[in-house]
C-alpha positions as CSV (number, residue, x, y, z in Angstrom):
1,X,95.4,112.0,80.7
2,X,99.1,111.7,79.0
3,X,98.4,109.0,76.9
4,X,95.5,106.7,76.3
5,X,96.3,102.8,76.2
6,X,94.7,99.4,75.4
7,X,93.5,97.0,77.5
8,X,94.8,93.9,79.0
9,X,95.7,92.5,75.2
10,X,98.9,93.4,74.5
11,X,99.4,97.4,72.2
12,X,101.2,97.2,69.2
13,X,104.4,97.8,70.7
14,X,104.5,94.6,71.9
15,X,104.0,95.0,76.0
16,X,102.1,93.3,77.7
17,X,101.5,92.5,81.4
18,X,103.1,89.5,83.4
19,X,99.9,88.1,84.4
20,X,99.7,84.9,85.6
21,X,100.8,81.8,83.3
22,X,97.9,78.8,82.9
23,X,98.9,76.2,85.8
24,X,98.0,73.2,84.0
25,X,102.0,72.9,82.0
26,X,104.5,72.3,84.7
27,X,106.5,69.9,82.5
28,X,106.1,71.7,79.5
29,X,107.7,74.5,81.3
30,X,110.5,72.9,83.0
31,X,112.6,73.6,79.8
32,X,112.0,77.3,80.8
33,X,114.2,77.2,83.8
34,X,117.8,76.7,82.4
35,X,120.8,79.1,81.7
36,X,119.9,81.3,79.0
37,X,122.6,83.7,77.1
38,X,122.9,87.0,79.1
39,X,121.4,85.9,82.2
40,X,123.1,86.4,85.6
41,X,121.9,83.3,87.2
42,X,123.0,79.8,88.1
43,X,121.2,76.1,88.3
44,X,122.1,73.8,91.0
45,X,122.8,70.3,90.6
46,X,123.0,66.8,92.8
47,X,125.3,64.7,92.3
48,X,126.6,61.5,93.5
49,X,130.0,62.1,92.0
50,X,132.8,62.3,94.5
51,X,134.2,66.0,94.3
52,X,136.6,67.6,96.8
53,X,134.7,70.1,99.1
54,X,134.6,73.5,97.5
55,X,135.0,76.9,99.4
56,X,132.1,79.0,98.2
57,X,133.5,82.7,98.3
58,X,131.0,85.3,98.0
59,X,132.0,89.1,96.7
60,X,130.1,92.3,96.4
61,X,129.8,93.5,93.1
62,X,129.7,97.0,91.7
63,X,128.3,99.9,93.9
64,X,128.5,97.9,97.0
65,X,125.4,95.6,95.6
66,X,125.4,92.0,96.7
67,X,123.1,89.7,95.2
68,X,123.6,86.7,98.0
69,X,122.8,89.3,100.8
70,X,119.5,90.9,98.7
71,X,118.4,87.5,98.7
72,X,119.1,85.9,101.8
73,X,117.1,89.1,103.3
74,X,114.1,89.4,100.7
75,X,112.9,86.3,99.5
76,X,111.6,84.9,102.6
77,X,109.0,87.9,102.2
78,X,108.4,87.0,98.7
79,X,105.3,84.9,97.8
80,X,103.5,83.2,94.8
81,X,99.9,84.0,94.4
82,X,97.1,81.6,93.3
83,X,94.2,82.7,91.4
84,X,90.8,81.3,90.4
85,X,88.8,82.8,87.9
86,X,85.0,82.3,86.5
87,X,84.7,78.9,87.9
88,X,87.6,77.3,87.9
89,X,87.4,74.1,89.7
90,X,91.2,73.4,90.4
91,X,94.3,75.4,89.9
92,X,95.2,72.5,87.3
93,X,92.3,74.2,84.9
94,X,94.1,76.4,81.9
95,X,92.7,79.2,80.1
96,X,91.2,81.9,81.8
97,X,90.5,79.7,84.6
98,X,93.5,79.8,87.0
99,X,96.8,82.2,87.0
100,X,99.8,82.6,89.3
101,X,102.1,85.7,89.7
102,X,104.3,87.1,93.0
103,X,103.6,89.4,95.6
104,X,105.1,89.9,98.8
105,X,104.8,90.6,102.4
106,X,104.0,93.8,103.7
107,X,103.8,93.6,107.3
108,X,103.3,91.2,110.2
109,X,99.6,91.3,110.1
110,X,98.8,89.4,107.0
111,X,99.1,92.2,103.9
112,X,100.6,91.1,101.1
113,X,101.2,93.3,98.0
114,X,100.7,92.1,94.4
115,X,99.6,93.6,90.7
116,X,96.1,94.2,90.4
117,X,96.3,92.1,87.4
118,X,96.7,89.1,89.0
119,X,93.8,88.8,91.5
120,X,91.2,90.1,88.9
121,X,90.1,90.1,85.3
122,X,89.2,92.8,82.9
123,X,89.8,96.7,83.2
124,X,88.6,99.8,84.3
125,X,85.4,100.2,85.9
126,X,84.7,96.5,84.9
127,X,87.4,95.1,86.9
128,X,86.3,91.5,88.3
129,X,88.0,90.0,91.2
130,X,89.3,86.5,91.4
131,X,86.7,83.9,93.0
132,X,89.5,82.4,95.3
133,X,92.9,83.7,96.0
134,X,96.0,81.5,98.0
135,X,99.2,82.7,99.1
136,X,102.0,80.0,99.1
137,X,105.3,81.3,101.2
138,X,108.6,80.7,101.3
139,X,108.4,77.9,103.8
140,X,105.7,75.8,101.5
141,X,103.0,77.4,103.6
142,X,99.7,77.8,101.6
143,X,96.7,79.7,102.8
144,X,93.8,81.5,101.3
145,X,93.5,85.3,101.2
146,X,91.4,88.4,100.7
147,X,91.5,90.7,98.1
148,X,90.5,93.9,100.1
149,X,91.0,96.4,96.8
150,X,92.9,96.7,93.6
151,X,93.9,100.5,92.0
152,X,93.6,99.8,87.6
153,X,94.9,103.0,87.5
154,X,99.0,101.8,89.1
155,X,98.2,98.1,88.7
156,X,97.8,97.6,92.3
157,X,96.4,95.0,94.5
158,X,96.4,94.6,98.4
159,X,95.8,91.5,99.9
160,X,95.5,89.5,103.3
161,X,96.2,86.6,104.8
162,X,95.3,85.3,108.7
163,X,98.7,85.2,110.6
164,X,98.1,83.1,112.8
165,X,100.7,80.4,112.6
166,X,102.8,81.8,109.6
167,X,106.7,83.2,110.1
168,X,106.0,86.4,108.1
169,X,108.8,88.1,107.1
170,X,108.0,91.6,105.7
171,X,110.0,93.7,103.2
172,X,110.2,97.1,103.5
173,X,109.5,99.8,101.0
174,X,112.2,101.8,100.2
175,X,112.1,105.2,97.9
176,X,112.2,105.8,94.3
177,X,113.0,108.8,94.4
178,X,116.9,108.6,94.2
179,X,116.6,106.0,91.5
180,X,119.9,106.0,89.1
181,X,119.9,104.9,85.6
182,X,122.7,102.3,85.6
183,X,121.9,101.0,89.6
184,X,122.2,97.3,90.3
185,X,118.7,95.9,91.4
186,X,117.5,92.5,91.8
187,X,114.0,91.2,90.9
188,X,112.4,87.8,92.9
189,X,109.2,86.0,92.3
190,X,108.0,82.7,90.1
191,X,108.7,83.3,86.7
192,X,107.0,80.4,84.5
193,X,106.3,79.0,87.9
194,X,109.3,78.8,89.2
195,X,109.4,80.0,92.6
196,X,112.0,82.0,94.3
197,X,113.9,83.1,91.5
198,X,116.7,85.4,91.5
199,X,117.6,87.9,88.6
200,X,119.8,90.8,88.6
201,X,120.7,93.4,86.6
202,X,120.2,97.1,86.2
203,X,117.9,100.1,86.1
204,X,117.7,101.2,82.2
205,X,115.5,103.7,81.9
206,X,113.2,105.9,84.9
207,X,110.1,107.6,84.3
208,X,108.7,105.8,81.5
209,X,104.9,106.1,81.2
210,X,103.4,102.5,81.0
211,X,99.8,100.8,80.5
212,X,97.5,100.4,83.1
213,X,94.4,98.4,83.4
214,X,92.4,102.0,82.5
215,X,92.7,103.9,79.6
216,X,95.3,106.4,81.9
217,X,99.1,105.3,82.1
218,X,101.3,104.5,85.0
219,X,103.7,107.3,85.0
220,X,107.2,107.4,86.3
221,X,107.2,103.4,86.1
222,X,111.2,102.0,86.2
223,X,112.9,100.4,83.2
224,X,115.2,97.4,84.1
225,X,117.2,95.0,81.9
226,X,116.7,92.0,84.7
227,X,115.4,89.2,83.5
228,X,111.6,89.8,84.1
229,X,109.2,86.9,82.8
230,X,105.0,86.0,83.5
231,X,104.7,84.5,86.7
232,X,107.1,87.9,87.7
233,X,104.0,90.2,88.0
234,X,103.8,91.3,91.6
235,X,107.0,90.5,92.7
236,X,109.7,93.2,94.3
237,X,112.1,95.1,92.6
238,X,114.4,95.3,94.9
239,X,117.7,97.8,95.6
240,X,121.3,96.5,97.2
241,X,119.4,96.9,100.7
242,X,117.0,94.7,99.8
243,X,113.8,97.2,100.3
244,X,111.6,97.8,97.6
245,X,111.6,100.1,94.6
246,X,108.7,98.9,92.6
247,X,106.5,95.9,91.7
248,X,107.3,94.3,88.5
249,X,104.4,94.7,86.3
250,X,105.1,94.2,82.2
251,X,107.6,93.3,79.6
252,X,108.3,94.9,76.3
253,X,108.2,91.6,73.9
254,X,107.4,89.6,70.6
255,X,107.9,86.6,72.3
256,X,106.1,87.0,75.1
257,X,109.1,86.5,77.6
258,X,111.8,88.2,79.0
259,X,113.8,90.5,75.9
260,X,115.7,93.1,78.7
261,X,112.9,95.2,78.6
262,X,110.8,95.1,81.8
263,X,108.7,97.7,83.5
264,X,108.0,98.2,87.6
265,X,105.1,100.5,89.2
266,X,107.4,102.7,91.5
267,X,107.0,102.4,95.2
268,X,105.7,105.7,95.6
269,X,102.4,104.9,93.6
270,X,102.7,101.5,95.5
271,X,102.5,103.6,99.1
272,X,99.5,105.6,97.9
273,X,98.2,102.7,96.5
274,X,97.3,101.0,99.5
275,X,97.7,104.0,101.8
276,X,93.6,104.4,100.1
277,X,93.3,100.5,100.3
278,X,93.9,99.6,103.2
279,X,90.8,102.2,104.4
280,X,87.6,101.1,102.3
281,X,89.0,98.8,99.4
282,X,89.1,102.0,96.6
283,X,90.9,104.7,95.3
284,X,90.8,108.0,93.9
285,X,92.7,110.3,92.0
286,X,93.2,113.5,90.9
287,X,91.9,114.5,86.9
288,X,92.2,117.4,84.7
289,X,90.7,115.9,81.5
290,X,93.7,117.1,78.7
291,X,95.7,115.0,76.3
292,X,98.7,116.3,75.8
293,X,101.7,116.1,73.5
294,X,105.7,116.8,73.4
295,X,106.8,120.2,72.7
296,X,110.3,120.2,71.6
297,X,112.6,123.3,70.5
298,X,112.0,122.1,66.6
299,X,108.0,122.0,67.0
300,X,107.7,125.2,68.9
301,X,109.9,127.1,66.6
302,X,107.8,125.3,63.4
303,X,104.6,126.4,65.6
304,X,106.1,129.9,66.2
305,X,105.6,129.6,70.3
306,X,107.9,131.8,72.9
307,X,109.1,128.6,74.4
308,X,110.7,125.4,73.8
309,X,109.4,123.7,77.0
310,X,105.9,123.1,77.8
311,X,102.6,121.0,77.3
312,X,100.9,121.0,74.1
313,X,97.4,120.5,74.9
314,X,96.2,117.8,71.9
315,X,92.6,117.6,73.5
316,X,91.1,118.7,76.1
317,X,88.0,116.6,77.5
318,X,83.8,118.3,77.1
319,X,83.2,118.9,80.7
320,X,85.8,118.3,82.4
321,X,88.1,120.7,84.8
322,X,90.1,122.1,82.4
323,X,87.1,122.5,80.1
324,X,85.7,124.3,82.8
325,X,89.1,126.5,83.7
326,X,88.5,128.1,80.2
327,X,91.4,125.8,78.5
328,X,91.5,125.1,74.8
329,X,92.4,122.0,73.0
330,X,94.3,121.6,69.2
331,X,91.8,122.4,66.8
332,X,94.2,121.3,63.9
333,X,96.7,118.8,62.8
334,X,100.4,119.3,61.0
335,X,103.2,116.6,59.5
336,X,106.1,117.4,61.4
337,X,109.6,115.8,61.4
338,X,107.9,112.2,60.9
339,X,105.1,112.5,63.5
340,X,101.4,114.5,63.6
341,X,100.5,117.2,66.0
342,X,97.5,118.3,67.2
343,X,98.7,122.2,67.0
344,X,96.7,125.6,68.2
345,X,95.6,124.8,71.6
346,X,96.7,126.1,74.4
347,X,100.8,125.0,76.3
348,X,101.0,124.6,79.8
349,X,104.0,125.5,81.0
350,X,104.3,125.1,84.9
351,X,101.7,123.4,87.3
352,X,101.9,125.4,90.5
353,X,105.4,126.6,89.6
354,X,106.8,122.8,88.9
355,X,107.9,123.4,84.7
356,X,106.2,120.4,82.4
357,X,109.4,119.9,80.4
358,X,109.2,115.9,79.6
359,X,106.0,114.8,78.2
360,X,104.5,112.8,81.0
361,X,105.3,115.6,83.4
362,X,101.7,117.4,83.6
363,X,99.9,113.7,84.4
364,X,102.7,113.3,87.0
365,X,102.4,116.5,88.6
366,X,98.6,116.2,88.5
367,X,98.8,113.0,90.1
368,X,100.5,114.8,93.4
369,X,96.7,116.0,94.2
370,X,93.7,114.8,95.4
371,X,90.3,115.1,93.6
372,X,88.9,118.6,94.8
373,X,92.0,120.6,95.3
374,X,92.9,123.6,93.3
375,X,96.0,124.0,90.9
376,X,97.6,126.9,89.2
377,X,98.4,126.4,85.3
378,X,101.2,128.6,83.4
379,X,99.6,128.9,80.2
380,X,100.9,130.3,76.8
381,X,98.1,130.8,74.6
382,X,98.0,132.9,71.7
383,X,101.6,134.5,72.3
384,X,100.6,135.2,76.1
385,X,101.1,134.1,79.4
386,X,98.7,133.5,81.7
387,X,97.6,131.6,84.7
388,X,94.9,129.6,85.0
389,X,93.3,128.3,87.9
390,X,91.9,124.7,87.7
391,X,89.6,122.5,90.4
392,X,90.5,119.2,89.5
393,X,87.9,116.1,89.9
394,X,87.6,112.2,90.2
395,X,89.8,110.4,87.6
396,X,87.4,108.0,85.3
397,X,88.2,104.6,84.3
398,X,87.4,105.3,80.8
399,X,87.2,108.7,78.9
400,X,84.7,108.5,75.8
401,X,85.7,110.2,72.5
C-alpha cells in the first residue's frame, strides 16, 4: 500500500476522475467544443461562400509523429459508452442516473476496453455495476453490451458487444515500457460529449501514482499535457503508431476540466487487467500490507541510516504478510524539512534484488507478483542488513486503521 486515497469525490488536490458527464445538457454544452488558448485542435465550418479550392498539405511533426495518420488509423476503434444507473429510465435523466465516457475496441469479437468508473458506481468492494450499458461506434452503430468485470484497483473495465453485423476495427496495445517524457501522443474519445475528438500533445511526467477506485493507488500511471476532459475516461492514449499506451482516466483540476494535467492507467496494467477478466469477471493481486514513505539523502542522514535509497516503512498492517515476515512499522513521528515522518521502522531496500529508490517503487515491484508467491526483502533495520523473506496474499479493497 504506497499511499491511501479517497474515493470517487475528488482529494484535496483537486483530481478527480473523468467519469461520465449528466446526458440531459447537450446545448448547454455546445459552448464547450470551441478553440480554446493552447489547444492543438481545429473546428470545421460550412459555408456557402464561394472560396477557390484549397490544397490541404499534411506534414509530420516532431519525432516522426503525425496526428492525421494516428487518427485516420485509431478512431474508427474508438467508442462512446452509455451508462444507466439506479433506475434511470432514459439516457436524457441527469444526476446519478445516466453517464457517458470512451472506450475502445479490443478485438474482432466484441471486447471493448473502458474505465471501470464508467460502467459502475461506488468503490472497492462495494463496486455496483451499471443496469444497462450501449456502445455507440464510429459509424453511428449503437448496441447494448456486457460488463463481464471491472479491476477498482487500475480503474479497469472489460466489456462486450455481439458482432454480428458491426465493422469492428480493433486497436492494438502497444507497450509502456519505452515511454519518454517529452513524446508526442494523441488522446481520442467524447469529451463533454463530443465524439471523436482529437487532442495532442505530450507525455509530461511517467510513473506518477494515481487514485483508484480502492484505497490502493494506480502506480506507474502516465502524465500528459493533452487536452483531457470528462466524457475522456476510457478513451486511448495513443503513440505516433497509433497503438495504445494507456486509458485516460483523471485530470488534475479546480475547474473540473482540462488544466494540462491528465493522468492514463498504463497499458501494462490494462493487459493484466483483462488478461484476469476476460477468465471469470475478477481480479487479484498481490499485497504485502506496509505503508511506506520517501527516504531521501537529507532524511536518512537526519535519521542516521547507512543509506540514502530505500523504503521507509510508515506502517505496517496487524496481520498481514509483512506483519507476519517479522517486519516493523514507524513507532514515532519527526518535523523534517516541512513534512512529518513516521521514523524507526524498518527500510526496505531491494525487493528480490530490484532497489526501491523512488517512493512508489516497493507497491510497483509488489505488483509484479501474484497472491501466494514468495519475495525476498533487503532490509536495514537497526544499522543492519538483512533479508527477509515474505509470502504475499490477496490485496483488499479497503485496509482498516
Amino acid at each position: 500500500m504506497s499511499g491511501v486515497v479517497g474515493g470517487r469525490a475528488a482529494p484535496a488536490r483537486g483530481r478527480v476522475l473523468l467519469v461520465a458527464i449528466a446526458l440531459a445538457l447537450p446545448a448547454a454544452l455546445a459552448g464547450c467544443g470551441g478553440d480554446d488558448e493552447g489547444t492543438q485542435s481545429a473546428a470545421v465550418q460550412t459555408t456557402t461562400e464561394t472560396r477557390p479550392p484549397q490544397k490541404l498539405v499534411v506534414q509530420t511533426g516532431r519525432n516522426g509523429f503525425n496526428a492525421v495518420d494516428v487518427y485516420r488509423r485509431a478512431a474508427p476503434g474508438v467508442v462512446t459508452v452509455l451508462s444507466i444507473f439506479g433506475g434511470g429510465s432514459s439516457l436524457l435523466g441527469t444526476g446519478p442516473d445516466a453517464g457517458q465516457g470512451s472506450g475502445f475496441v479490443l478485438n474482432e469479437e466484441g471486447d471493448i476496453v473502458t474505465n471501470a468508473h464508467v460502467v459502475s458506481e461506488g468503490r472497492g468492494g462495494k463496486l455496483v455495476k451499471a443496469e444497462q450499458v450501449y456502445v455507440e461506434f464510429a459509424d453511428r452503430n449503437r448496441v447494448a453490451a456486457k460488463v463481464l468485470g471491472v479491476d477498482p484497483f487500475a480503474d479497469v473495465a472489460l466489456l462486450n458487444v455481439n458482432p454480428e453485423g458491426l465493422d469492428l476495427v480493433p486497436i492494438e496495445l502497444g507497450d509502456d515500457s519505452s515511454i519518454q517524457v517529452g513524446q508526442t501522443i494523441a488522446a481520442i474519445g467524447s469529451p463533454f460529449g463530443e465524439q471523436q475528438s482529437l487532442s495532442v500533445g505530450i507525455v509530461s511526467a511517467k510513473e506518477r501514482s494515481v487514485r483508484s477506485l480502492t484505497q490502493f493507488q494506480i502506480e506507474n500511471s502516465i502524465q500528459v499535457d493533452a487536452a483531457i476532459n470528462p466524457g475522456n475516461s476510457g478513451g486511448p492514449l495513443l503513440d505516433g503508431e497509433a497503438q495504445v499506451l494507456g486509458i485516460n482516466q483523471q485530470i488534475e483540476t479546480r475547474s473540473q476540466a482540462n488544466a494540462g494535467v491528465g493522468f492514463a492507467v498504463p497499458v501494462s496494467a490494462i493487459k493484466r487487467s483483462i488478461e484476469q477478466l476476460r477468465e471469470d469477471g475478477k481480479v487479484e493481486y498481490a499485497y504485502i500490507g506496509v505503508q511506506t514513505q520517501a527516504l531521501y539523502p537529507q532524511l536518512a542522514d537526519r535519521l542516521g541510516l547507512d543509506t540514502d535509497y530505500g523504503g521507509l516503512l510508515a506502517r505496517v498492517v496487524d496481520g498481514g504478510p509483512a506483519d507476519q515476515a517479522g517486519l516493523d512499522g514507524g513507532s514515532r513521528s519527526i518535523r523534517f524539512q516541512a513534512s512529518r515522518a513516521r521514523v524507526s521502522g524498518d527500510v526496505v531496500l531491494a525487493v528480490d534484488g530490484r532497489k526501491v529508490i523512488d517512493p512508489s517503487d516497493l507497491a510497483k515491484f509488489i505488483a509484479l507478483y501474484r497472491p501466494g508467491e514468495t519475495v525476498t526483502l533487503d532490509v536495514l533495520r537497526d544499522g543492519q542488513r538483512d533479508q527477509v523473506d515474505v509470502t504475499l496474499g490477496t490485496r483488499p479493497t479497503a485496509v482498516s486503521g
